[in-house]
TIVO-2410 file (N, C-alpha, C; in nm, 3 decimals):
# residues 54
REC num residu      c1      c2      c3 atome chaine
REC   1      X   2.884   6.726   3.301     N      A
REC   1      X   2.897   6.777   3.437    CA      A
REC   1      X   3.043   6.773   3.478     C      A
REC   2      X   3.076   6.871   3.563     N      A
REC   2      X   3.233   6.888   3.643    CA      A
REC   2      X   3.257   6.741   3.680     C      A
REC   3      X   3.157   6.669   3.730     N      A
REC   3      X   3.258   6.504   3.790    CA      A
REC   3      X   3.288   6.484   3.691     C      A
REC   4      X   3.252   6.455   3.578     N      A
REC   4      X   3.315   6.371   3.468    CA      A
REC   4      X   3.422   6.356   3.429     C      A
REC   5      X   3.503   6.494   3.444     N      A
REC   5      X   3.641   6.560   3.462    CA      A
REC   5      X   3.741   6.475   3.536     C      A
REC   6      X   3.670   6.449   3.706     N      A
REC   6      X   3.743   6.388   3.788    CA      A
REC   6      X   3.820   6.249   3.751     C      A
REC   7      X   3.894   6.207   3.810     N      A
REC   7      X   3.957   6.040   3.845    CA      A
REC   7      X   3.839   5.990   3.957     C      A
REC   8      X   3.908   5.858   3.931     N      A
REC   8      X   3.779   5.809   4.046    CA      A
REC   8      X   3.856   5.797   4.179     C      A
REC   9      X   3.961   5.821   4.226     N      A
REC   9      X   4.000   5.874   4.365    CA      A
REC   9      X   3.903   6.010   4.386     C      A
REC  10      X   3.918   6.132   4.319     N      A
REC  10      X   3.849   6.228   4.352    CA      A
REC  10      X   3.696   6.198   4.324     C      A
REC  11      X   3.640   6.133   4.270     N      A
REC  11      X   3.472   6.102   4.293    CA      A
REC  11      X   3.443   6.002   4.425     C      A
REC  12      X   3.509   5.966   4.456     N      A
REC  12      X   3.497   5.921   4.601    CA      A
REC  12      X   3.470   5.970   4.719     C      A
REC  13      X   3.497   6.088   4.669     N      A
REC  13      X   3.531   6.205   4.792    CA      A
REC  13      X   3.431   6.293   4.788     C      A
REC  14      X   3.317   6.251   4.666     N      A
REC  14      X   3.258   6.391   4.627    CA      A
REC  14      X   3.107   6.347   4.687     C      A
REC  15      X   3.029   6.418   4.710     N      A
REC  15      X   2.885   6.355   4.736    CA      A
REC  15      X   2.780   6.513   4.679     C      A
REC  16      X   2.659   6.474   4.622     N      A
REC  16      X   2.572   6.593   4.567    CA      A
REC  16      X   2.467   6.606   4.667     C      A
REC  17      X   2.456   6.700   4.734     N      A
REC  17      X   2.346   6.689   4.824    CA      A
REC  17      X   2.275   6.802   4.811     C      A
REC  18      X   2.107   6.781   4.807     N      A
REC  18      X   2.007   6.836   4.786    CA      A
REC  18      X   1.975   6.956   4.908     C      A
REC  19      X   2.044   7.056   4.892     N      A
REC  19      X   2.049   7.146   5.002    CA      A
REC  19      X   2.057   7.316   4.955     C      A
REC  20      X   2.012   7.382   5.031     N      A
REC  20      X   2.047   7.506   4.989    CA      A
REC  20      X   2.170   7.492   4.985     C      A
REC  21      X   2.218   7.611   4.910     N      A
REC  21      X   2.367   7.628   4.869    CA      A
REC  21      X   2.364   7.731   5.010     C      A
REC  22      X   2.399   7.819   5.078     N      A
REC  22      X   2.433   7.904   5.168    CA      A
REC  22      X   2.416   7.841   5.277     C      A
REC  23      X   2.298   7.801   5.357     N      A
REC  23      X   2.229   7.714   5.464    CA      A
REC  23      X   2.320   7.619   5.462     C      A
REC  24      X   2.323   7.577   5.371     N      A
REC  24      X   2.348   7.380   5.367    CA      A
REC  24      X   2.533   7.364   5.380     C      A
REC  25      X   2.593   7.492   5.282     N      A
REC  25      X   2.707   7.499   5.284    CA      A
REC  25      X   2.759   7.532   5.434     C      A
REC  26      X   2.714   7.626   5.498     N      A
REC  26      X   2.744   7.659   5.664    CA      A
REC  26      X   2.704   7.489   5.762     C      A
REC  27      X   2.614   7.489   5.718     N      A
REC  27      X   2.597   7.318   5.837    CA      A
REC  27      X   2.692   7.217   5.768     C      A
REC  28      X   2.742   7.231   5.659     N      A
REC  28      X   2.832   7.116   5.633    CA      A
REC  28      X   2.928   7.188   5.645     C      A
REC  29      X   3.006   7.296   5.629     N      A
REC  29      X   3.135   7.335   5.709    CA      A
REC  29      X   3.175   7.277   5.861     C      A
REC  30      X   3.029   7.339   5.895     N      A
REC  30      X   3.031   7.306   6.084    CA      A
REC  30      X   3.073   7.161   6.108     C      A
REC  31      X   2.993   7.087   6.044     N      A
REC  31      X   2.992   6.954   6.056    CA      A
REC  31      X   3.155   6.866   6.053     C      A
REC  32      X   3.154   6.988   5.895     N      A
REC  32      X   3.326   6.912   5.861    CA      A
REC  32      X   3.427   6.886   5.973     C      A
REC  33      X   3.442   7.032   6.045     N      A
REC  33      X   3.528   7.100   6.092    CA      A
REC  33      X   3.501   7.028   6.235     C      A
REC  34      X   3.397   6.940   6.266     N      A
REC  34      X   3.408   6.871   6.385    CA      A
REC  34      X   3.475   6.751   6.370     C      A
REC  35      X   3.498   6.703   6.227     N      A
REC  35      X   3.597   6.586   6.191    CA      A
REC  35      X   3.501   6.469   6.172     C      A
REC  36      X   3.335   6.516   6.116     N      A
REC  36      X   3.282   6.398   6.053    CA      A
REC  36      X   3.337   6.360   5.923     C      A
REC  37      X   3.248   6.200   5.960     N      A
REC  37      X   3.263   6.148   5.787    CA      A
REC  37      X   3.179   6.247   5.701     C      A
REC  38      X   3.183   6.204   5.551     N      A
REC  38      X   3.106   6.224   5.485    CA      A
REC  38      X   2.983   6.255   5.450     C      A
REC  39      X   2.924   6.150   5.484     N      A
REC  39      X   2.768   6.092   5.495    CA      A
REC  39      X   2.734   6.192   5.587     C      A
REC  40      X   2.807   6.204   5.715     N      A
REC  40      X   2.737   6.294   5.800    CA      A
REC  40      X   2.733   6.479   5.794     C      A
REC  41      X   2.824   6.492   5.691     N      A
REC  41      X   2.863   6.618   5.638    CA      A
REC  41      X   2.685   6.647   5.542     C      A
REC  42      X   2.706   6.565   5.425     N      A
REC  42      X   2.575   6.535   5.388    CA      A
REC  42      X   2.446   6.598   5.441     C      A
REC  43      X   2.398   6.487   5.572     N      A
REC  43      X   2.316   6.495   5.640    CA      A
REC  43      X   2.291   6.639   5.656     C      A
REC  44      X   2.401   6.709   5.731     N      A
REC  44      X   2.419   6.814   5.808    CA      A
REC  44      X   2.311   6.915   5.670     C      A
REC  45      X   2.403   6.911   5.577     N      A
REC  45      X   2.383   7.003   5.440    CA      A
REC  45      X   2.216   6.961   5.412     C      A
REC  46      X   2.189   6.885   5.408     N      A
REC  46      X   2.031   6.856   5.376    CA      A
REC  46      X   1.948   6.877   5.494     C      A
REC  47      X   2.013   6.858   5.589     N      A
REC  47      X   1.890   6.887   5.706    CA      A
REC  47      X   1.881   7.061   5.714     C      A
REC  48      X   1.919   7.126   5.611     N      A
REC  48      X   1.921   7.300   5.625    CA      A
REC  48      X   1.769   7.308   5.556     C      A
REC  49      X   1.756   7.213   5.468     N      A
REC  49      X   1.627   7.242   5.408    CA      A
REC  49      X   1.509   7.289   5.492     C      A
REC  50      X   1.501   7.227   5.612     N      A
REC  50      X   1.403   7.224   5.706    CA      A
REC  50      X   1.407   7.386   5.736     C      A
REC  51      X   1.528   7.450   5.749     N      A
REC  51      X   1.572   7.558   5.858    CA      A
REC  51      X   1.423   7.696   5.811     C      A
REC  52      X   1.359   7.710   5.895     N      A
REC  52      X   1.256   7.849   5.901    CA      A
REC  52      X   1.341   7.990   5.831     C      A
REC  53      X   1.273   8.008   5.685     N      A
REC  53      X   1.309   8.117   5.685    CA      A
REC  53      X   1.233   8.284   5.726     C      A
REC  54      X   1.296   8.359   5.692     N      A
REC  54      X   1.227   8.495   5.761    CA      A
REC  54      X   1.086   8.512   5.686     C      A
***
């Protein structure tokens, strides 16, 4: 896998979260860009799962 590649400064930084890729990527932008931590970036990205689709 791509982490393996990393140093462990950059795996620190990294987190895998079980999310749509499109959905999950937009709520963890949003999230970022309000100046959360991590964890809550995360959250953001996994709680897309829930989101109703068409």
């Amino acid at each position: 896998m791509a982490m393996e590649l990393l140093d462990e400064e950059q795996k620190g930084r990294i987190v895998i979260a079980d999310a749509p890729f499109v959905e999950g990527g937009v709520a963890a932008a949003v999230e970022a860009s309000l100046g959360s931590d991590l964890e809550r970036v995360k959250e953001a990205a996994q709680a897309a799962k829930g989101l109703r689709k068409l």
